[in-house]
C-alpha positions in Angstrom: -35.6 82.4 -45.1 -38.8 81.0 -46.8 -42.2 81.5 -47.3 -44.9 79.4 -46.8 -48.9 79.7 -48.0 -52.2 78.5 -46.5 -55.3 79.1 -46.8 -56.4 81.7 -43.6 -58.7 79.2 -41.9 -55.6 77.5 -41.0 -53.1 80.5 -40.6 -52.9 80.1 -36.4 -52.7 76.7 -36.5 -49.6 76.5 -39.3 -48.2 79.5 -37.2 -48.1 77.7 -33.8 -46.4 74.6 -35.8 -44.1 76.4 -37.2 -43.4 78.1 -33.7 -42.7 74.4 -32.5 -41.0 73.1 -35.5 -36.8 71.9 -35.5 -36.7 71.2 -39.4 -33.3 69.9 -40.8 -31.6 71.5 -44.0 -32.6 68.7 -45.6 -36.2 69.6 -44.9 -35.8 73.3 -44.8 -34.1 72.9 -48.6 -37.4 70.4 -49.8 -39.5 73.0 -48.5 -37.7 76.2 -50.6 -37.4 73.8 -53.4 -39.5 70.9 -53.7 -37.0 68.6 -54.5 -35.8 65.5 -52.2 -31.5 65.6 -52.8 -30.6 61.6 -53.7 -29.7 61.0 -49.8 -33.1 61.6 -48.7 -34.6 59.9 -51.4 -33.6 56.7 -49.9 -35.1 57.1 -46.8 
């Protein structure tokens, strides 16, 4: 689980892309952490 904050102006439209979104872990664990594992930094 995570949690995310914007700004309200945008709240729909981050809802409906998170609706839509197929993250990775990879992605999923930057998000939760904000750090890119040595893998990903490569890319």
């Amino acid at each position: 689980m995570c949690a995310l904050m914007v700004e309200a102006e945008v709240l729909r439209g981050a809802q409906s892309l998170l609706a839509q979104a197929e993250l990775t872990d990879a992605e999923l664990d930057f998000l939760a952490t904000g750090h890119l594992s040595c893998d990903d930094a490569r890319e």
